[in-house]
N, C-alpha and C positions, 0 to 999 in steps of 0.2 A: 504493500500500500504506500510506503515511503517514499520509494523506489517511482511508483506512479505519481504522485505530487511531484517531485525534485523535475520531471520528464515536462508536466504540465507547465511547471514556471520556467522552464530552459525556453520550452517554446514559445509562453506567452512574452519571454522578455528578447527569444531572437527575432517574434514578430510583431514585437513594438522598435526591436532596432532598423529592420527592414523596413518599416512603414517611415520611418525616420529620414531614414537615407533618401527612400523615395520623395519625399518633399521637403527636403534639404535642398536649397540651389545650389549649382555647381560652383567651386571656388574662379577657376576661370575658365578661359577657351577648351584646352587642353582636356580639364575634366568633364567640361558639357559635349564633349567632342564623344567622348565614353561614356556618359550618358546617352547620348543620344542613339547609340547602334543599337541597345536593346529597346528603348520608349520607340525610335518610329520601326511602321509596317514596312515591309518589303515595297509595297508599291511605293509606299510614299518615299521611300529612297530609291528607288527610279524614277519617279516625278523631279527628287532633287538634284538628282544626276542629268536629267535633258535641259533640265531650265537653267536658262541662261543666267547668270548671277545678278543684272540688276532687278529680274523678276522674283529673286527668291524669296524677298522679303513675303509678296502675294499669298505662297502658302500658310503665313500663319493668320493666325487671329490677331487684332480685329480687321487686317484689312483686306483681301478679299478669299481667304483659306478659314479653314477650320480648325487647324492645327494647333494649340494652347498652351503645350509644355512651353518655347522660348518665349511666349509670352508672359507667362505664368512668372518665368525665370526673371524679366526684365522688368517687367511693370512698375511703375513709380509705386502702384499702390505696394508693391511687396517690400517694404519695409527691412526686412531682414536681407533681402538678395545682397550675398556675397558678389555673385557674377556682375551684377550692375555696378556695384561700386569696383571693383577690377575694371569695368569698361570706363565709366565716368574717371577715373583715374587716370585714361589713356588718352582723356581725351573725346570722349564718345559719350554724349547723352541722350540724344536722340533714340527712340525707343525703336524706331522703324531701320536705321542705322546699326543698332542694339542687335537685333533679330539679322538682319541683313549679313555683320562681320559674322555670327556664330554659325549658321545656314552656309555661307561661304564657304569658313575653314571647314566644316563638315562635309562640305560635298568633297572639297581635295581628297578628304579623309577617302571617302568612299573610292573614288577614282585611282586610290593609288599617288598622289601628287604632294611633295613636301608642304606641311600648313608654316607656312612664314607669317605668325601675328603681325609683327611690324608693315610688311608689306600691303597684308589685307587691309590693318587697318587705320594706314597713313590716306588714302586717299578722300576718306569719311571724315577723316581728323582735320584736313583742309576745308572739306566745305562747310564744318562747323566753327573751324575759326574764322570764314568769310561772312558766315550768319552772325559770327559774334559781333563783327565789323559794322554789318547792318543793322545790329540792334541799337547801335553807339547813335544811328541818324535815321531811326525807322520812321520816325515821326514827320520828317522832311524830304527823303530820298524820292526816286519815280520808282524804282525796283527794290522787290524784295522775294528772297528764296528766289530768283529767276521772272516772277511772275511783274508787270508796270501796273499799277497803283494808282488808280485815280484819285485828282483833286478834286473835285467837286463832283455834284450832282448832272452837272453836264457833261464830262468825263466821263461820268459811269455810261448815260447816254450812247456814247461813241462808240465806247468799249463792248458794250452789250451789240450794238449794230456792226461789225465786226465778225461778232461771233456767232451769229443767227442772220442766216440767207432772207433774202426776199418774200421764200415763197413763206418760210417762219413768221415772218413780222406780221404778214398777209393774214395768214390765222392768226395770229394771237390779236390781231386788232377787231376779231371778230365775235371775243372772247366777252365776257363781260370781267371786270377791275377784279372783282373777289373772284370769278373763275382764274383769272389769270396769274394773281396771288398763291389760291389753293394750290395752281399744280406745279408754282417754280419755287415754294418756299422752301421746303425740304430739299430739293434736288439739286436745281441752280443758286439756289439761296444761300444753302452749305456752302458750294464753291466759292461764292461770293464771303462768305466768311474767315473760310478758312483763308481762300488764295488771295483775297486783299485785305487779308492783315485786321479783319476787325476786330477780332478777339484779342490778337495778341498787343495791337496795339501798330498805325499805319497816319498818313498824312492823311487818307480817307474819315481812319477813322476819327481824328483829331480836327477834323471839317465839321463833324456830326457833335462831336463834344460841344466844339463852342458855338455849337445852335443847340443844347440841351438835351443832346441827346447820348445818352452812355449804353444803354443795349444794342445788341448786335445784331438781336433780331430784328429789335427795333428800327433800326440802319436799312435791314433789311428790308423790310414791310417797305419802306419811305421809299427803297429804291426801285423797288417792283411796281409797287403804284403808279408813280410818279413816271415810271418807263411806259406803262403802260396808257397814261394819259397825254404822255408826249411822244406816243403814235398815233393815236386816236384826236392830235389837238387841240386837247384838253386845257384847261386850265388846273396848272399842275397844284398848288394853294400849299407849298409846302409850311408854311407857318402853321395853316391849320392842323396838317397832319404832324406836325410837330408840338401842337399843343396836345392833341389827341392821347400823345402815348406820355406827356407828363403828367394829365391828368388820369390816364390809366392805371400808372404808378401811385397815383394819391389817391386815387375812390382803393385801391385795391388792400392798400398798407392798412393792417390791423392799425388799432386806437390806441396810441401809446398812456401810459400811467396819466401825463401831468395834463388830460383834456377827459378824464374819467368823469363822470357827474358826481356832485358833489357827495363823500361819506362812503363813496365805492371805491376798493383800492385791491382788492382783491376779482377783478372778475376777467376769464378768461374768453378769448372769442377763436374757436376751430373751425366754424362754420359758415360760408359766405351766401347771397342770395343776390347773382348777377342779373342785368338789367341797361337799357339803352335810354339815355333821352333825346325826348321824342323832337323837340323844339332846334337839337344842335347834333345828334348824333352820337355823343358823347357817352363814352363808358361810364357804368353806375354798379354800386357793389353795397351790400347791406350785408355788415356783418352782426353775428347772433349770440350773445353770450352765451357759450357752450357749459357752463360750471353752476348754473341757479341750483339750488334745490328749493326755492321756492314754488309758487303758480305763475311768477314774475319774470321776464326775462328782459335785459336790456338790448336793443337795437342801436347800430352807430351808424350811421351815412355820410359819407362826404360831403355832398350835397344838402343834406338837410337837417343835421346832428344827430341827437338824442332824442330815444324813446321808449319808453319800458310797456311793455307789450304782457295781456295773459297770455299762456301757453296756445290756449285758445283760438287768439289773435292773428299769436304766431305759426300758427297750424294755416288759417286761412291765407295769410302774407304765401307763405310756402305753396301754397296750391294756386296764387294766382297764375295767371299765362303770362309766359316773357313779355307779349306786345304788351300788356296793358299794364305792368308793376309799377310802372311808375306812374302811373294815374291812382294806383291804390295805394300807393307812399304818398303820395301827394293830401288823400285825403288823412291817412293816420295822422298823416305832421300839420294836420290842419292849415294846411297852403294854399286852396282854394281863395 
């Protein structure tokens, strides 16, 4: 029976050492190189063998592969990766760069071919310290990462007609504003984000700063719109739409402490009740103290402040139809 226990813990403790190992990240190249022959499949190393090295990043996650271990390994969110910090060490912090030198010297591996680290990963080490260079004037420069950076909203104009043929413009001017929004926000929206610079920071984006505008989506919305009315010869009304998403920002922002009604200081609000007005078009947001244990619940509006509501009340508010809510705010707050 001894004999059977001492057997039991040998094994639960070589297959807590094993699980160990396995989500341990590799110290550097070298070791992820011998990770990697048992973790991938046979095909997926004849996939990494035909592909040509500046596509190899493709195979992993998240960019257009399923692949996860050198992600897994590289990720800012993994905290612990040894590997990462051996790469950022080299010079390399780019995640896609990351996966890209380790995929490389892997495939040598496989092919039979000496892995020269320095060699792989001098070339990636150059175009980050040229990104570093641009980061010193990203705010001012025309180019960044490779890609030209518009100044203004009529730049973007240009740039956009450029990249989309005639017979393109042709349809989308056939589109209606919100169709034409709906199907580029995500897609061409992204590009527009990533590839000029709004996120990280661009002379585009520092156009929109100081007209009050600090979201990227935001940026976005404006420029899509606004493309879109300056095919269709529109009147583009960028002030409005620029006021639009400041106040979208402020109906939407919970009720901080120091505008609580008077003797409440404890009340929490999780729950919002969206809504348009009807007179300017303008976003409207009623948030719902989510913490009562009373019949009583407080109401907060940007628009129209304070109002404590029965449960009741607030049951009906919640059942109204989006067209008309603000007609039935309008009577709670006695605005008529």
């Amino acid at each position: 029976m001894r004999k059977l226990i001492t057997i039991f813990i040998l094994v639960l403790i070589l297959g807590q050492l094993s699980y160990g190992q396995k989500r341990k990240t590799p110290k550097d190249i070298k070791e992820a190189i011998t990770r990697l022959q048992t973790d991938c499949s046979d095909s997926l190393k004849n996939i990494i063998v035909e592909t040509k090295d500046s596509y190899l990043f493709q195979l992993c996650y998240p960019w257009k592969g399923d692949y996860r271990t050198i992600y897994d390994w590289t990720s800012s969110k993994n905290k612990r990766s040894v590997l990462r910090k051996y790469l950022i060490n080299r010079g390399i912090s780019n995640n896609k760069h990351q996966q890209s030198i380790i995929l490389i010297a892997f495939k040598k591996s496989l092919i039979g071919v000496n892995v020269n680290e320095i060699e792989i990963i001098e070339p990636f080490k150059k175009i980050e310290n040229n990104w570093a260079n641009e980061d010193l004037v990203r705010y001012t420069t025309d180019t960044i990462r490779g890609v030209y950076i518009p100044k203004d909203l009529e730049d973007c104009f240009r740039r956009i007609n450029e990249f989309w043929a005639d017979s393109t413009k042709t349809e989308i001017k056939s589109w209606t504003e919100d169709e034409f929004t709906g199907r580029t926000h995500i897609g061409f929206g992204r590009w527009m984000r990533n590839n000029w610079q709004l996120w990280g920071g661009s002379r585009l984006s520092k156009y929109f700063n100081e007209k009050g505008v600090s979201h990227p989506d935001d940026m976005t919305g404006i420029i899509l719109d606004s493309y879109h009315r300056h095919l269709n010869g529109k009147e583009i009304a960028l002030e409005k739409q620029i006021e639009y998403y400041q106040i979208y920002w402020k109906v939407n922002s919970a009720p901080s402490k120091d505008i609580y009604p008077k003797g409440s200081r404890k009340l929490e609000f999780d729950m919002v009740i969206l809504y348009t007005l009807n007179e300017n078009n303008m976003p409207g947001c009623v948030h719902i103290q989510s913490n009562s244990k009373s019949n009583k619940v407080w109401i907060y509006d940007f628009h129209f402040g304070w109002k404590q509501l029965t449960k009741d009340e607030l049951y009906k508010l919640k059942s109204t139809a989006y067209e008309i809510r603000e007609k039935a705010l309008i009577k709670i707050f006695n605005k008529e």
